[in-house]
C-alpha positions in Angstrom: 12.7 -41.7 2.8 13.8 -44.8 4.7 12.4 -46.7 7.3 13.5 -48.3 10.6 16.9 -49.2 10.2 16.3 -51.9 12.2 16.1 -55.2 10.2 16.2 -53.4 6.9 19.9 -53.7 6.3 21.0 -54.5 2.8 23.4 -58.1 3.4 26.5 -56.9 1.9 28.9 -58.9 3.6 29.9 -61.1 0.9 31.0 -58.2 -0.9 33.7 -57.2 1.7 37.3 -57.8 1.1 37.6 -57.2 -2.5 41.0 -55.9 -4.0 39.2 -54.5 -7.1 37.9 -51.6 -4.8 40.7 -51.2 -2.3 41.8 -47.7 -3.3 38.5 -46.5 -2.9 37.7 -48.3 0.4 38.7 -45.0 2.1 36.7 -42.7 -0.5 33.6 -40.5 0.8 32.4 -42.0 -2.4 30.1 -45.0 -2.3 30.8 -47.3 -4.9 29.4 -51.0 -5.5 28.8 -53.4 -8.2 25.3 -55.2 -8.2 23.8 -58.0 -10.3 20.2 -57.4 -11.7 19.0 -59.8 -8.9 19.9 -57.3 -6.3 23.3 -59.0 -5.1 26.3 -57.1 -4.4 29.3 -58.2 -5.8 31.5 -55.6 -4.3 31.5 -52.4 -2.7 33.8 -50.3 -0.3 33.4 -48.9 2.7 30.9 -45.8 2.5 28.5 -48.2 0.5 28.4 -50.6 2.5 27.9 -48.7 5.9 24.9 -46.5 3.6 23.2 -50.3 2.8 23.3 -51.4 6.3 21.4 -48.4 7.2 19.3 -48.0 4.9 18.9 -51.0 2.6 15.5 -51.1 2.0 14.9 -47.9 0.0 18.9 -47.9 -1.5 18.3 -51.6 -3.1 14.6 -50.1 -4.3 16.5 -47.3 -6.2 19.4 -48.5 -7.1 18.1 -52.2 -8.9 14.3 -51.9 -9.0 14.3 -48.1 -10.9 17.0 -49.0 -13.3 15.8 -52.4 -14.4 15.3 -51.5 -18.0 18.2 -49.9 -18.5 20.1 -50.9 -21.3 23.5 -52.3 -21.8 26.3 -49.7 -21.8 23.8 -46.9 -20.9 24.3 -44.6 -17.7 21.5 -42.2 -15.6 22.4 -39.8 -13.1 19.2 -39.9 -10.5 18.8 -38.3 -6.3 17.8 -40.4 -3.8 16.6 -38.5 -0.5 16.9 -40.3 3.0 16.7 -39.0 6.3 19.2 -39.3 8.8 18.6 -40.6 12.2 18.3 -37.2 13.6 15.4 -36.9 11.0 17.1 -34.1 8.8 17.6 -34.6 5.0 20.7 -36.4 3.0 20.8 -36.4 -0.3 22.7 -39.1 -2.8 23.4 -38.5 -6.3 23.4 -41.7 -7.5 25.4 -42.5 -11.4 24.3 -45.8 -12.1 25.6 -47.8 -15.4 24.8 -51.3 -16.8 27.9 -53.6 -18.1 26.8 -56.3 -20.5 27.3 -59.5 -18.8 25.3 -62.3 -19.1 23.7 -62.4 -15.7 23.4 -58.3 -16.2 24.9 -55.7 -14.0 25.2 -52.0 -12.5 27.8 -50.3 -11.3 27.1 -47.5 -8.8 28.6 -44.7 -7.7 27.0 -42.6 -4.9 27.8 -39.4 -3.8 26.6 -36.5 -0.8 24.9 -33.3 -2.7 23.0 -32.7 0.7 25.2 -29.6 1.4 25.6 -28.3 -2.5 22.1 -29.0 -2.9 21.2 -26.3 -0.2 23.0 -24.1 -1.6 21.9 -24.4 -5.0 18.2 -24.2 -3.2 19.4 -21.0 -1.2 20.8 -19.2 -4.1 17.8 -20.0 -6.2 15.3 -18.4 -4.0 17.8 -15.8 -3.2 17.1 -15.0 -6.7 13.5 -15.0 -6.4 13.5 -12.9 -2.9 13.7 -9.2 -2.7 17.4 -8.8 -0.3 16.1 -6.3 2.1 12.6 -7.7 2.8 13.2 -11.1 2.1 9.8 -10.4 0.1 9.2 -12.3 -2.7 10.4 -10.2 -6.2 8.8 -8.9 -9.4 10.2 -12.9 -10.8 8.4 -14.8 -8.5 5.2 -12.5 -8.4 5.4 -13.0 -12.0 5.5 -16.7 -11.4 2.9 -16.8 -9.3 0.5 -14.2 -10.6 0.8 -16.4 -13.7 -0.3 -19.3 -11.6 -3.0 -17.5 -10.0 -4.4 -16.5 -13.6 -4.5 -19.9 -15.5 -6.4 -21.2 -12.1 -8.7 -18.0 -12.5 -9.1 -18.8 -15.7 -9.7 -22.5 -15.6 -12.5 -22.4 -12.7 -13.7 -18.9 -14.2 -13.2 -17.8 -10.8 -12.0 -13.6 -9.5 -8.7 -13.2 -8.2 -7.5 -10.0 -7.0 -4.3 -7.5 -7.2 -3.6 -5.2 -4.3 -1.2 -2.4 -4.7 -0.2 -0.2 -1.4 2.8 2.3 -1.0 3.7 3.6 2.3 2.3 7.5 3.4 4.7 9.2 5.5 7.7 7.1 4.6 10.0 9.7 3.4 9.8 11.8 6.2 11.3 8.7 7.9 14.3 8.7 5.5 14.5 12.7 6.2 14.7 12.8 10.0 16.0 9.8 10.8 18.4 8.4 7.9 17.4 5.7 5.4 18.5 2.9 7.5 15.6 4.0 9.9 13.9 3.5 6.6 15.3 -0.2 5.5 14.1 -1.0 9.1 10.7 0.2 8.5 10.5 -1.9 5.5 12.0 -4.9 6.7 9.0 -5.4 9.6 6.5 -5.1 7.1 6.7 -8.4 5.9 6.5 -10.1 9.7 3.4 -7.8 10.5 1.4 -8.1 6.8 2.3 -12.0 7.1 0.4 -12.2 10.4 -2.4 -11.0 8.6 -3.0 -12.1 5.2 -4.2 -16.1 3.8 -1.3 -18.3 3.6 -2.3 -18.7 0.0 -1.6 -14.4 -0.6 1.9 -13.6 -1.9 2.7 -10.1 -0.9 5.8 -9.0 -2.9 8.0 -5.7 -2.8 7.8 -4.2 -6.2 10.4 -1.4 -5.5 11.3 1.9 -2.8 8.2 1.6 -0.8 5.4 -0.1 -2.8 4.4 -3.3 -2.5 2.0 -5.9 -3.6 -0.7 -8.6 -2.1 -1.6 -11.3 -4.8 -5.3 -12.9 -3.6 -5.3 -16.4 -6.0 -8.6 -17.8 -7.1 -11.5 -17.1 -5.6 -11.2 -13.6 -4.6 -13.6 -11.5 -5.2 -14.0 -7.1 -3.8 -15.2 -8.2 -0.9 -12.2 -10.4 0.0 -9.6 -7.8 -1.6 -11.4 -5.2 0.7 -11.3 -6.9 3.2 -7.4 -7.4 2.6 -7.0 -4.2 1.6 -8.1 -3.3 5.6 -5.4 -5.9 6.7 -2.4 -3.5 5.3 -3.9 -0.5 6.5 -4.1 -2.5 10.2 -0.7 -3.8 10.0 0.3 0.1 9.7 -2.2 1.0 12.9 0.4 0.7 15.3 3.5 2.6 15.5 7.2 1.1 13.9 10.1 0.6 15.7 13.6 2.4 13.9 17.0 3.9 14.9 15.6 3.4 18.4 12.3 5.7 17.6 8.7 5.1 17.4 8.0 6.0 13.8 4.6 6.2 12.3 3.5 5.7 8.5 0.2 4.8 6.7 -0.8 3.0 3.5 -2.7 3.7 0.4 -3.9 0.9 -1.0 -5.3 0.1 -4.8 -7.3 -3.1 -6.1 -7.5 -4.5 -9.3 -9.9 -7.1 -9.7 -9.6 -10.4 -12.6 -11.2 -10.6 -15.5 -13.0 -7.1 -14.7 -10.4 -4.6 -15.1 -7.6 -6.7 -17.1 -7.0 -10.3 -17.6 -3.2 -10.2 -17.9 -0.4 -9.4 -15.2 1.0 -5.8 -16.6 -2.7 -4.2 -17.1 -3.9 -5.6 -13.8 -0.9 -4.4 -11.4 -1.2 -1.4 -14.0 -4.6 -0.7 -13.0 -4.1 -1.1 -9.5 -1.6 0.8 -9.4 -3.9 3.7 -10.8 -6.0 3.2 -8.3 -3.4 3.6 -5.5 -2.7 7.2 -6.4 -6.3 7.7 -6.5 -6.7 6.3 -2.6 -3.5 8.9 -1.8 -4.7 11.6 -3.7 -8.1 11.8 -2.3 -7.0 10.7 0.9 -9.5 8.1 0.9 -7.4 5.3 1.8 -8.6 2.3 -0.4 -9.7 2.8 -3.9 -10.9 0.2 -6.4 -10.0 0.7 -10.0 -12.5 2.5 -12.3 -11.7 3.3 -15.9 -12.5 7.0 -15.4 -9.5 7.2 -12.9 -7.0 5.7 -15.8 -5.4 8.6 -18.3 -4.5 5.8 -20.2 -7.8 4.3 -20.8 -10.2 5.4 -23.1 -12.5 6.1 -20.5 -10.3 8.5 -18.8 -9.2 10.1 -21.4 -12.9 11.3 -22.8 -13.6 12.1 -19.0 -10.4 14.8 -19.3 -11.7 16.1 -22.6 -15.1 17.0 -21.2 -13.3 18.4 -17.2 -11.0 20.6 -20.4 -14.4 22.0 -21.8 -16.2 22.2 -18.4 -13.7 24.7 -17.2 -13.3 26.1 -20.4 -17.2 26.3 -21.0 -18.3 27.6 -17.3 -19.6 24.0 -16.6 -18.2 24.3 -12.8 -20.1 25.8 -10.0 -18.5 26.7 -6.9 -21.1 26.6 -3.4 -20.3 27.4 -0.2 -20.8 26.1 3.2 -20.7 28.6 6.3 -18.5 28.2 9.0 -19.7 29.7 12.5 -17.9 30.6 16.0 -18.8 28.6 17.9 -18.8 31.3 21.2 -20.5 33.9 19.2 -22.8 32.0 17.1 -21.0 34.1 14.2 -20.5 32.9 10.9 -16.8 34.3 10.3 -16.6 32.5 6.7 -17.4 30.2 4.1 -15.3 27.1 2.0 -15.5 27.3 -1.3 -16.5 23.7 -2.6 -16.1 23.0 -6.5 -18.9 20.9 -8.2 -18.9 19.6 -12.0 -22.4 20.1 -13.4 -22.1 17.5 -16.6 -24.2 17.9 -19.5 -25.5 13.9 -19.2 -24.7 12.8 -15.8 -25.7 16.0 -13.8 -24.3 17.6 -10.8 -20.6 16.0 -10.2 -19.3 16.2 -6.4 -15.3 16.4 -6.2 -14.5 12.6 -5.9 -15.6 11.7 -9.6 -13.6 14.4 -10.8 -10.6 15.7 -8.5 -8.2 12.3 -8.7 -8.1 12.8 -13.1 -7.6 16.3 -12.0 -4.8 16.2 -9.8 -2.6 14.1 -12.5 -3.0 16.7 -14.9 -2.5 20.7 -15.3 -6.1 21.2 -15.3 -5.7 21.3 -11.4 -3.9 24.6 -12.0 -6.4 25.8 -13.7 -9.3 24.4 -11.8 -8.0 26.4 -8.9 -7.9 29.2 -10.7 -11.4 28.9 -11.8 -12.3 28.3 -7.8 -10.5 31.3 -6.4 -11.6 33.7 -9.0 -15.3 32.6 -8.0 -14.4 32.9 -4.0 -12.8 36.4 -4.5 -15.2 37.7 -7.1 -18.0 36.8 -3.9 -15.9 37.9 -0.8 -16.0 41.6 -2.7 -19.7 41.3 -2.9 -19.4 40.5 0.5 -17.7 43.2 1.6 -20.3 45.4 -0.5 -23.1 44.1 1.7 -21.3 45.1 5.0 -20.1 41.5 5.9 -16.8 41.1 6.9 -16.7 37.1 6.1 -13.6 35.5 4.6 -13.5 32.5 2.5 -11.1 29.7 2.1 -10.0 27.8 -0.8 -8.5 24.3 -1.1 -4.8 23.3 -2.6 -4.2 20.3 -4.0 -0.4 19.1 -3.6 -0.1 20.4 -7.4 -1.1 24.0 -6.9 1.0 24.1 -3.7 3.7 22.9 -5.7 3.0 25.3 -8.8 6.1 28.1 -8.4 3.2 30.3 -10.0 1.0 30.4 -7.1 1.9 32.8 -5.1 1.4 35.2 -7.7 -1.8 34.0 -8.7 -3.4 34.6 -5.2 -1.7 38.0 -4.6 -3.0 39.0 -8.4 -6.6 37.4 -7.8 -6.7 39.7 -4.6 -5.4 42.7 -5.8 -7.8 42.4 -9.1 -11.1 42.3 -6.2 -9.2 45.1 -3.6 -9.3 42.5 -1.0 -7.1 42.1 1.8 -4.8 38.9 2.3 -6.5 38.1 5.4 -9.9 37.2 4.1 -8.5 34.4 2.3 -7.8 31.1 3.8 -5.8 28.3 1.4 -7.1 24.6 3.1 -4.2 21.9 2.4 -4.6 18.6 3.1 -2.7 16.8 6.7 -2.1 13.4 4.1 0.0 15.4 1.3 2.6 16.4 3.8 4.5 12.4 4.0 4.6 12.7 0.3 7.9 15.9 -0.4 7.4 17.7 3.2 10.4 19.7 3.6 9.7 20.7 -0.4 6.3 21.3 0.8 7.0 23.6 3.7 8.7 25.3 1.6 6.1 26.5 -0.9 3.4 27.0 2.5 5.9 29.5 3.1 6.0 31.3 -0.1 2.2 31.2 -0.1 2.2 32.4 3.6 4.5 35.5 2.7 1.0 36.6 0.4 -0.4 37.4 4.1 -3.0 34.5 3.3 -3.9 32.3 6.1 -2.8 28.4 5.4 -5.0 26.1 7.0 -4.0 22.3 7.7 -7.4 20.5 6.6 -8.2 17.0 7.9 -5.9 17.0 10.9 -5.5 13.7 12.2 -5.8 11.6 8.8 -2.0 11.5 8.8 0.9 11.3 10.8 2.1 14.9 11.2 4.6 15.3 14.3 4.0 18.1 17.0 7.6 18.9 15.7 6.1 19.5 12.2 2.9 21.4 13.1 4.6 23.7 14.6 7.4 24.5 12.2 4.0 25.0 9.5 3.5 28.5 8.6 0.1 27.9 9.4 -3.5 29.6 11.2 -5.3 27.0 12.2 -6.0 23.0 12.0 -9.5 21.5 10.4 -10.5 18.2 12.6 -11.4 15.8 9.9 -15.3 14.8 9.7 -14.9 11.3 10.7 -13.3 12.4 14.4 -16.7 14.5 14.7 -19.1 11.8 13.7 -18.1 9.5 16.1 -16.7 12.3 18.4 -20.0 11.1 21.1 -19.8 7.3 20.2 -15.8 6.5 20.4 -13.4 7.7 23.5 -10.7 7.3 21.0 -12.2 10.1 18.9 -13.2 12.2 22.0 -10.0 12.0 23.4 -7.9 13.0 19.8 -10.2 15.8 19.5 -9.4 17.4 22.9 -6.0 16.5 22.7 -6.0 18.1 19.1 -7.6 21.2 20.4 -5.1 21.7 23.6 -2.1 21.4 21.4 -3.8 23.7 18.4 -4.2 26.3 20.5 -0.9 26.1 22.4 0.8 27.0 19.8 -1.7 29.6 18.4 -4.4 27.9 16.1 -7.8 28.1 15.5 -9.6 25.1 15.4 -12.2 24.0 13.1 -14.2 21.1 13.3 -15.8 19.8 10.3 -19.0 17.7 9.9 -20.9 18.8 12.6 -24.6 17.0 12.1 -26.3 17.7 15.5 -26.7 19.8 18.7 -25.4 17.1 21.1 -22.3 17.2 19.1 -21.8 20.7 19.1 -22.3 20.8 22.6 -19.4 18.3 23.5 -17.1 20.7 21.1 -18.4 23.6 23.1 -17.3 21.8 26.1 -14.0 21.5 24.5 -13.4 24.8 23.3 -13.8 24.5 20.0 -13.2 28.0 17.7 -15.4 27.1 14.8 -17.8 24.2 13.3 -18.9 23.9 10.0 -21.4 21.1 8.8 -25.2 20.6 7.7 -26.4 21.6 11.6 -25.6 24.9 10.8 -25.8 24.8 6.6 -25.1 22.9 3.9 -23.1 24.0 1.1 -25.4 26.6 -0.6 -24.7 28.8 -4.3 -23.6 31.9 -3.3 -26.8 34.2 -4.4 -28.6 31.4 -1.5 -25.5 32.1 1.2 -26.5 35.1 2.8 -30.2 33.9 3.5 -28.1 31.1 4.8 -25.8 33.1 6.9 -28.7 35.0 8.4 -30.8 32.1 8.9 -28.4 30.6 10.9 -27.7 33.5 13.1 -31.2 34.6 13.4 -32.8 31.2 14.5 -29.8 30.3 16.7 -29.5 27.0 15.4 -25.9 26.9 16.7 -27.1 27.1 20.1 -29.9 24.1 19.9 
C-alpha cells in the first residue's frame, strides 16, 4: 500500500517529452523505461501521473524487486495501492530487462482492479451455495480438511454438526417452494449471529446443513452449538408474507472419536441426525450402535432379529386415570428389550436401529399382539379398560396396517374402540399430507388415533383439526415444569381449550406429584398418566396397580 502522497512523488520530469513513447502518451497503459539506479528515462502520460502519486512503493517494486533479473528475461508481478478514497487499485506490472551496459527495465503497467474482482467474485461464487450464499460441499471440503490437519497436529477435538430442518415440507406444501427458498435463505443471517466466527456452517443440499467447530472442540462445545441451531429456529420465519414455523434435528460427530477423515465424520453425523428426528429427541451424538453400517450396529440388529424372534421383548404397561373420576380408563403399552448381557433395554437403545429397518413392522406386531392378548383378559375380569399402542412413522406408513390391527382384533373378539394407536406430533413435518392419509385408513378400523407429544412440533390449528384423531397427549416436559414456567402453564391451558373445542380428550403425560395434578385439575384436564398414579408395571402386576390406585385415592392427594 502507499503512503502519503505528499513528498513521495517519484521525479519523472526529465522523462517528459520523449517521441519514442508519443503514440502511447494517450494510452491507459503506463509504460516507462528505467535504469537499474531507479532513473526514468522515459515514460508517457499514465506513468508518470501513477509515479507522482505514488512513487515511493512504485519505484520499490518496480527497480528494487527486479534487481536480479537477468538480461532479456521478463516477470509478470501485482502491485496493490490504495486510492485516495482508501479503496483498492491493482497494477499488473510486466517488467523486462534490456542488456545495456548501465542495465535497464522496461515497464508496462496495467489496471486489473475491476477483472481482478471479478475473477475474485466468480471464484467464491464457485465456492458459495447460490441460494444461501452458504458456503458449498467445495469449500467445507476445504476447510474441513484444514480443520483436520490442525486437529491432528495439536492432537486437539474438532467437531461436525449435521441438522436438517423439521417441518420444512409442509412449508413447500401450503405455501409454495419459494416460501421455502425464503425460509432457507434467513438461516444463514440467524445461525451466523450465533455461532464462533471460526464455525463454517455450510448447506449440504434440500434442507440439511452443516456447522464445522475447528480445533479445540470438544461435546461440550458441539452441544452447546448444537443448542445454537435449535435457538435460531425458536422464533417463528418470515415467508410469502406468513409467519412460518420449523425445527431442527441436529447430529454430532466428534474427531478422532468416531472418524478421523471427512466422509465417515459427516457420515456419522449424519446417522446421528435421523436418530435425534426419529426419537424426537432433538440432539443426538453419534454412537456406533445407531450406525447399520458399522459393525457395531449391525451385531446390535442381529440380536433385536432374535429378540423378537426368541420372545426376548416384554411389553409393561402404565395406567392412565380420569382425572374427574379417579378412574383408570386404560393403559400404554410400553416395549422393553430384556438382553441376554446387558439386561432390561428401555426404547431409546433400541427404537432408532429399529425404525430404519423392517423389524419395526414386526416389533409392532409383537406389541399389539401382547396389548390385545391382555385387553381380552381384561374384559374376562369385568374391566372395561382399553389400551393404546404406539406407531412409528414406518408402521403408519406400512399399507399393511390397517389389516393387521383389524385382524389382531378380530383374532381377541375385541371391539375397535378399546384400542388407541399413539403417533408422534414430530413425524407429521416429515410426508404430512402422505401421513394423513394413512391416519385415515387406520381411523376407518374404528381405532382411536391419538396425537402423542403435542407441542414438540409445529402442528397448525389448521392441521389438528383436519387429523382423524381422539385426543392429544401433552408431552412430559410441559408437565414437569407445568408449576415452574408460565410459558408451560400457559401452552398447556391453551392446548387443553383448543383440544377440546374441537372434540379431544386430553392426556397429560408425566405427572410426578399432587400439586401438579391439582393445577391440571384446575385446567380441566381429561386424563394423567405418570409415576403419581403408577409406573409402568407387567401386566400380571397391572391390576393390583389399577386397584391400588383407585382404592388409596392417590389421584386425589
Amino acid at each position: 500500500m502507499c503512503s502519503d502522497t505528499r513528498g513521495s512523488g517519484w521525479d519523472v520530469s526529465a522523462s517528459e517529452g520523449s517521441s519514442v513513447l508519443a503514440p502511447l502518451e494517450l494510452s491507459e497503459l503506463m509504460v516507462g523505461v528505467l535504469r537499474e539506479s531507479g532513473e526514468v528515462v522515459i515514460a508517457n502520460a499514465a506513468f508518470r501521473e501513477l509515479a507522482e502519486r505514488d512513487g515511493r512503493p512504485l519505484r520499490e517494486h518496480l527497480v528494487t524487486e527486479h534487481a536480479r533479473l537477468a538480461p532479456g528475461h521478463s516477470s509478470v508481478s501485482d502491485l496493490q495501492l490504495q486510492r485516495s478514497d482508501s479503496s483498492a487499485v491493482t497494477i499488473r506490472w510486466h517488467v523486462a530487462r534490456y542488456d545495456t551496459p548501465d542495465g535497464g527495465l522496461l515497464a508496462i503497467g496495467e489496471d486489473v482492479t475491476e477483472s481482478r474482482e471479478t475473477e475474485s467474485k466468480l471464484a467464491d461464487r464457485a465456492l458459495r451455495d447460490p441460494l444461501t450464499g452458504l458456503p458449498n460441499r467445495t469449500l467445507l471440503a476445504d476447510r474441513v480438511s484444514q480443520a483436520l490437519a490442525a486437529a491432528q497436529r495439536r492432537d486437539e477435538p474438532c467437531a461436525f454438526i449435521v441438522f436438517d430442518l423439521d417441518g420444512f415440507k409442509q412449508v413447500n406444501d401450503d405455501f409454495g417452494h419459494d416460501a421455502g427458498d425464503e425460509v432457507l435463505r434467513q438461516i444463514g443471517p440467524r445461525l451466523g449471529a450465533l455461532l464462533r466466527e471460526s464455525d463454517t456452517l455450510a448447506r449440504l443440499g434440500g434442507d440439511e446443513f452443516t456447522v464445522l467447530l475447528p480445533p479445540p472442540a470438544d461435546l461440550v462445545s458441539a452441544l452447546v452449538a448444537a443448542e445454537k441451531v435449535r435457538t435460531a429456529f425458536a422464533s417463528t420465519y418470515t415467508a410469502a408474507g406468513a409467519d412460518v414455523s420449523v425445527g431442527a434435528s441436529v447430529g454430532i460427530a466428534l474427531f478422532p472419536q468416531h472418524g478421523r477423515d471427512a466422509a465417515t465424520l459427516l457420515r456419522a453425523a449424519d446417522v446421528a441426525m435421523y436418530s435425534a428426528k426419529r426419537t424426537g429427541a432433538g440432539v443426538a451424538v453419534y454412537d456406533h450402535s445407531l450406525d447399520l453400517g458399522s459393525v457395531a450396529g449391525s451385531a446390535r440388529l442381529a440380536e433385536l432379529k432374535e429378540a423378537i424372534a426368541g420372545g426376548e421383548l416384554r411389553v409393561v404397561y402404565q395406567p392412565m386415570v380420569r382425572l374427574g373420576e379417579r378412574r383408570v380408563t386404560g393403559a400404554e403399552a410400553l416395549v422393553r428389550w430384556l438382553h441376554p448381557r446387558l439386561g432390561m433395554l428401555h426404547p431409546a437403545a433400541f427404537l432408532p436401529l429399529a425404525e430404519r429397518t423392517d423389524l419395526m413392522v414386526q416389533l409392532f406386531e409383537c406389541v399389539l399382539d401382547d396389548a390385545m392378548a391382555r385387553c381380552a383378559q381384561w374384559r374376562d375380569d369385568g374391566s372395561s379398560a382399553g389400551v393404546s399402542v404406539n406407531l412409528s412413522v414406518r408402521n403408519v406408513l406400512d399399507p399393511a396396517a390397517p389389516a393387521v390391527v383389524a385382524r389382531s382384533l378380530l383374532r381377541y373378539g375385541l371391539e375397535p374402540s378399546v384400542l388407541t394407536l399413539e403417533f408422534n406430533e414430530r413425524e407429521l413435518g416429515r410426508e404430512p399430507h402422505r401421513l394423513e392419509r394413512a391416519l385415515r385408513d387406520l381411523a376407518d378400523t374404528g381405532v382411536r388415533l391419538a396425537l402423542d407429544d403435542f407441542g414438540t412440533g409445529d402442528i397448525s390449528l389448521r392441521t389438528l383439526r383436519a387429523l382423524p384423531i381422539h385426543e392429544i397427549k401433552l408431552d412430559r416436559a410441559l408437565i414437569a415444569t407445568l408449576r415452574s414456567d408460565p410459558d408451560s402453564r400457559s401452552f398447556v391451558r391453551t392446548g387443553i381449550a383448543v383440544g377440546h373445542d374441537i372434540g379431544l380428550e386430553v392426556v397429560a403425560k408425566g405427572v410426578e406429584d399432587s400439586g401438579t395434578l391439582a393445577l391440571l385439575g384446575r385446567l380441566h384436564c381429561d386424563v394423567g398418566q405418570g409415576n403419581l398414579f403408577a409406573g409402568p408395571v407387567e401386566s400380571r402386576e397391572l391390576t393390583a396397580a389399577v386397584a391400588d390406585v383407585e382404592r388409596t385415592g392417590r389421584a386425589g392427594d
